[in-house]
C-alpha positions as CSV (number, residue, x, y, z in Angstrom):
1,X,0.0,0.0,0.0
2,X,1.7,3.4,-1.1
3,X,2.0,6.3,1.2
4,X,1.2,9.7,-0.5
5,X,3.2,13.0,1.1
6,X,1.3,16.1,0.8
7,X,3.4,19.1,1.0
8,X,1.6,22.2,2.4
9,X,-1.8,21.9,3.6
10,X,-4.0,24.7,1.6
11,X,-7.1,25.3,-0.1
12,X,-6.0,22.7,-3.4
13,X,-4.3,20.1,-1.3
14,X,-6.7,20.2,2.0
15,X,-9.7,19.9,-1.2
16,X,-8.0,17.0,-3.0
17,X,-6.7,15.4,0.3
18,X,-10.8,15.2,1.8
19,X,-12.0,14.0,-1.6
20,X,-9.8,10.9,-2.0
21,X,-10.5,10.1,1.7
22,X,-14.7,10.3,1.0
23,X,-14.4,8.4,-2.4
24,X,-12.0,5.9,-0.5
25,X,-9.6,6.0,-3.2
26,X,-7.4,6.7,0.4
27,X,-7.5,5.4,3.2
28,X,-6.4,8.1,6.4
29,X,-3.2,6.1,7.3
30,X,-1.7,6.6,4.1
31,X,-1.4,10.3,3.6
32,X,1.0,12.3,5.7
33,X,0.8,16.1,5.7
34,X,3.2,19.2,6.4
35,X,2.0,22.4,5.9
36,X,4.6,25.3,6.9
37,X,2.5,26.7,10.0
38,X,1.1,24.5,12.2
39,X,-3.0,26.1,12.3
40,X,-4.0,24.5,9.0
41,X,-2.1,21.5,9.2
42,X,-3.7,20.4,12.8
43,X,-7.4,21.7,11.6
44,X,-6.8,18.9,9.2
45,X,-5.8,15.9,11.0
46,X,-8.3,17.1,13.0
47,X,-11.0,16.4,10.5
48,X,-9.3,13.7,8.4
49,X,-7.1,11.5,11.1
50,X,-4.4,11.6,8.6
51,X,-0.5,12.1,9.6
52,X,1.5,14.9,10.9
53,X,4.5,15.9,10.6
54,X,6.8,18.8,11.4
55,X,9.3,18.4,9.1
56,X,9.1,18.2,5.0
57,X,12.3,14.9,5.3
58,X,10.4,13.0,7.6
59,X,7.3,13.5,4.6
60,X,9.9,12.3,2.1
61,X,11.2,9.5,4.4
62,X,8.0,8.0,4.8
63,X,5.9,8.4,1.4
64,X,6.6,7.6,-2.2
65,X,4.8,10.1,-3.6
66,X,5.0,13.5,-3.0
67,X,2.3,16.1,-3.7
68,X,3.6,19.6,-4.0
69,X,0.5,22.0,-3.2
70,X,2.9,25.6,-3.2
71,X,2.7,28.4,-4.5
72,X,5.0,28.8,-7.5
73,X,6.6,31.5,-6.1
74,X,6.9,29.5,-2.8
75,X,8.1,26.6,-4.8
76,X,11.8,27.1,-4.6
77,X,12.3,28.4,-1.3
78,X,10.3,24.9,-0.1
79,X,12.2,22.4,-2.1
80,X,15.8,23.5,-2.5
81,X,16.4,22.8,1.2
82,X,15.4,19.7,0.9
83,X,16.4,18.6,-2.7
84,X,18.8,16.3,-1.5
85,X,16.4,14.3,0.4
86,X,14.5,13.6,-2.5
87,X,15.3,9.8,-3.5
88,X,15.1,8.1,-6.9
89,X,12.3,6.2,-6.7
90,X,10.0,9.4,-5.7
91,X,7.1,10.6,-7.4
92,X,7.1,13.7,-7.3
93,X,3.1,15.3,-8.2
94,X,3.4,19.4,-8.8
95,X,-0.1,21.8,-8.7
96,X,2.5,24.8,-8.9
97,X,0.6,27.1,-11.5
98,X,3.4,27.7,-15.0
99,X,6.1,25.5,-13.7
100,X,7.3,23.0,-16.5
101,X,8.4,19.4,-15.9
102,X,12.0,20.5,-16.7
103,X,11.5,22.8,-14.2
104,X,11.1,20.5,-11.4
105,X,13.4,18.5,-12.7
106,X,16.1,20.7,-12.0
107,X,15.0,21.6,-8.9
108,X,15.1,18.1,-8.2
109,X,17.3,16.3,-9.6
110,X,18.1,12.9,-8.3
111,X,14.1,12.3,-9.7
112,X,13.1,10.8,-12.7
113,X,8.8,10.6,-12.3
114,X,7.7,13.4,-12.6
115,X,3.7,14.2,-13.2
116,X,2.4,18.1,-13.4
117,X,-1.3,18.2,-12.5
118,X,-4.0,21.4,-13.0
119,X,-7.2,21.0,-10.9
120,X,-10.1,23.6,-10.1
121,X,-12.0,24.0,-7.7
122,X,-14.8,21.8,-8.3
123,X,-12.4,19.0,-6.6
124,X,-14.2,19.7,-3.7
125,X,-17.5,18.5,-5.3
126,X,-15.6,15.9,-7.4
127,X,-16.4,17.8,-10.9
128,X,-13.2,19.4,-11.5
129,X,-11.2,18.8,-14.6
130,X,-8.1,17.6,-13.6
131,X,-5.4,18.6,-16.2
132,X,-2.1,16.2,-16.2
133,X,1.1,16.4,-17.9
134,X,3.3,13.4,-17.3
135,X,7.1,13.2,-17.6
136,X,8.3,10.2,-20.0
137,X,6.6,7.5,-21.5
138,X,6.4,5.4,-18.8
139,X,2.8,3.9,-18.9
140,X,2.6,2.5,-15.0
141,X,2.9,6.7,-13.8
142,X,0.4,7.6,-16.4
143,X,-2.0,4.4,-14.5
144,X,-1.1,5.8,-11.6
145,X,-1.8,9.2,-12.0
146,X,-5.6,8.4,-13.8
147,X,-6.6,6.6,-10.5
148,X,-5.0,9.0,-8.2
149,X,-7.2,11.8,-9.7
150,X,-10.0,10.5,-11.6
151,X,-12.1,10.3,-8.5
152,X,-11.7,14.3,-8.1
153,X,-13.0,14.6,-11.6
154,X,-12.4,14.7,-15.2
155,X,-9.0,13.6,-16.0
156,X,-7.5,14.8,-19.2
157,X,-3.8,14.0,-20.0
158,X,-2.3,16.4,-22.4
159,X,1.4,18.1,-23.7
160,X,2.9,20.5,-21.9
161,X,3.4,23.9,-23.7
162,X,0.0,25.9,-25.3
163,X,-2.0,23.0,-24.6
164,X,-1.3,22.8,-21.0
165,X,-1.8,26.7,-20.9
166,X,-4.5,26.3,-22.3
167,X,-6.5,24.1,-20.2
168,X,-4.7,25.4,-16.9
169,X,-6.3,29.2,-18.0
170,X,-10.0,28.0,-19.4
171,X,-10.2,25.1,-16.7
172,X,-9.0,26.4,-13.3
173,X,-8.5,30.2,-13.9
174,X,-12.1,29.7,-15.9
175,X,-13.8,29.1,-12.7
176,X,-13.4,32.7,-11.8
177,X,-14.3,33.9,-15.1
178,X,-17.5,31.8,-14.8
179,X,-18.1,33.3,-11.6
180,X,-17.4,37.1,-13.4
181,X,-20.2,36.4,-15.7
182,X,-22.8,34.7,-13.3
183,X,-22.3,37.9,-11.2
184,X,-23.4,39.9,-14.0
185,X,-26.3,38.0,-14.1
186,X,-27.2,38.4,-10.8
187,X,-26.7,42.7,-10.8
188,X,-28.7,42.8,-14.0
189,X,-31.7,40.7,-11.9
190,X,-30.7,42.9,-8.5
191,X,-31.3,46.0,-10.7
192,X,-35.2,44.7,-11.8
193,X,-36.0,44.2,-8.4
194,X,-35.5,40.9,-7.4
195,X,-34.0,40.1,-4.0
196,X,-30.2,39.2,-3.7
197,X,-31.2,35.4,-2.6
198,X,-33.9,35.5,-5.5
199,X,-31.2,36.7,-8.1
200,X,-28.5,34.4,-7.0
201,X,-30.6,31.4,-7.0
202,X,-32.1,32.4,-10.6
203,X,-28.6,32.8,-12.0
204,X,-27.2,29.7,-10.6
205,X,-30.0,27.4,-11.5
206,X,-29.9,29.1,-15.3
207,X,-25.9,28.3,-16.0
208,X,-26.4,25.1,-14.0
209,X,-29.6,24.4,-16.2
210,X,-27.5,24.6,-19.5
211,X,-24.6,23.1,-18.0
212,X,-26.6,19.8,-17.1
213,X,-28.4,20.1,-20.2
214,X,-25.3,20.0,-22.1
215,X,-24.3,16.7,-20.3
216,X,-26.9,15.1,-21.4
217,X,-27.3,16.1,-24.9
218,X,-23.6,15.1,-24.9
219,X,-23.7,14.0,-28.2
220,X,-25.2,17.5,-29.6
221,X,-23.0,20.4,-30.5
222,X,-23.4,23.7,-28.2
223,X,-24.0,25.6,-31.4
224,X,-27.2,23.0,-31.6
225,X,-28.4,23.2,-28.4
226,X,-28.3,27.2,-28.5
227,X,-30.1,27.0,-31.8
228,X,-32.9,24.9,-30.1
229,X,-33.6,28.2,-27.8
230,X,-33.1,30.8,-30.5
231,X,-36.5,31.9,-32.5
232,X,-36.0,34.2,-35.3
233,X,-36.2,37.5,-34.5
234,X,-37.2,36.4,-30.9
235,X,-35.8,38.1,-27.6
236,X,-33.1,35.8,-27.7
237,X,-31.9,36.2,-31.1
238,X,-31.7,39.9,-30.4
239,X,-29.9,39.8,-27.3
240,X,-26.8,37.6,-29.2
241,X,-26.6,40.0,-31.8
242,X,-26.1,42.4,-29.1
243,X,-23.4,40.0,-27.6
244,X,-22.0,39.5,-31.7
245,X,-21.8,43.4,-31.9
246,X,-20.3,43.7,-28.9
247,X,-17.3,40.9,-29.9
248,X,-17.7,39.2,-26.4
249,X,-15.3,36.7,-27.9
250,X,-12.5,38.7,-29.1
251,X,-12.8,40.1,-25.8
252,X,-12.6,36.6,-23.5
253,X,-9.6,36.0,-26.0
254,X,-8.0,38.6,-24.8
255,X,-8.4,37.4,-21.4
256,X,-7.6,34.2,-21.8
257,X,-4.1,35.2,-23.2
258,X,-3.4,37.6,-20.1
259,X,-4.0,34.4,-18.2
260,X,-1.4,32.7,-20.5
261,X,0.8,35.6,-19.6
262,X,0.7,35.4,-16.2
263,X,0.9,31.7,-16.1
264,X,4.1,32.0,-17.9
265,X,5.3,34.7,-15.6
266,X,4.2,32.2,-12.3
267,X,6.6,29.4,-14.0
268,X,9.7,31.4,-13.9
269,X,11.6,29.8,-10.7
270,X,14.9,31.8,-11.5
């Protein structure tokens, strides 16, 4: 039975660690924890039952694979005190936003298995889409990585470079821009009098309407499926020219390509 190390006990690792313990994909006494101060890290084992410790080379003494849920700009200042500690036969699982799988690999050198992994927050409901780059060809870590995460989620295995980015910035950071547009929703209904429970509750049940809808009609394009609400010359019809004239798209591309940016910009350990 492998022992998984989680290093740092945030938001991402603290979601991901209580997931796999609820789906049983983990069982409490094989995940050990340290977190850098000690508040989050005892709330935890608190809740969970799962290990404590104090210091990141007893984590790395006792576990095979090692989660890193830093910061990127944390990363560096975590790990190179303890690179040395850091044994071949380590896995070593990075959530650090930007940083490439060369990357780690010189950070830590004396491992081989690396695997890069993009979550959002939906792991706390088990809906996330769980992006994963994995270093080599070796099929056993790619195995091992789909049964680690696919309980969180949607796991999708792709390159590292622009399609990486890509996922990382519509995936995770497009939680938030979901979020930007459901709160426009919910001023537009504030300012026609509704009440703030009344418009959050109408918002959320329309995008969550669609989204379910658009599971299962899985097989039918979204262009379909918005056709099958649009009536010439209807309401709807002229509210998406409005959004055409506008170039909503060219906008959200935009964006998305500041997120690239700053993903890049997150990467750079030097």
């Amino acid at each position: 039975m492998k022992s998984y190390g989680f290093l740092g006990a945030g938001h991402m690792n603290q979601a991901i660690i209580k997931a796999l313990l609820e789906t049983q994909t983990l069982q409490p006494q094989q995940i050990w924890v340290s977190n850098r101060s000690p508040g989050k890290l005892d709330r935890l084992v608190e809740q969970t039952g799962v290990h404590k410790v104090s210091q990141n080379e007893e984590l790395l003494g006792a576990c095979e694979i090692i989660v890193l849920g830093l910061k990127p700009q944390d990363l560096s200042q975590a790990i190179e005190p303890i690179s040395s500690s850091f044994e071949p036969q380590h896995v070593v699982v990075s959530l650090a936003a930007g940083v490439s799988l060369a990357s780690l690999k010189k950070l830590i050198p004396n491992v081989t298995q690396f695997v890069r992994v993009m979550p959002n927050a939906a792991v706390s409901i088990r809906h996330s889409v769980v992006g994963c780059a994995v270093a080599g060809e070796a099929p056993w870590l790619k195995s091992l990585t789909q049964q680690l995460f696919s309980p969180l989620g949607q796991v999708i295995f792709v390159e590292e470079g622009e399609p990486f980015e890509a996922l990382t910035v519509a995936c995770s950071s497009g939680v938030g821009f979901v979020y930007e547009l459901m709160e426009y929703w919910q001023d537009w209904l504030l300012d026609h009098d509704f009440s703030p429970a009344e418009a959050r509750q109408m918002t959320v049940e329309t995008f969550l309407g669609a989204a379910l809808l658009a599971v299962d009609k899985s097989r039918t394009s979204l262009e379909e499926l918005q056709n099958k609400v649009v009536s010439k010359k209807g309401e709807t019809a002229a509210g998406l020219d409005s959004i055409r004239e506008c170039e909503i798209e060219r906008l959200l591309r935009i964006s998305f390509e500041k997120a690239v940016m700053r993903d890049r910009e997150l990467g750079q350990l030097d």
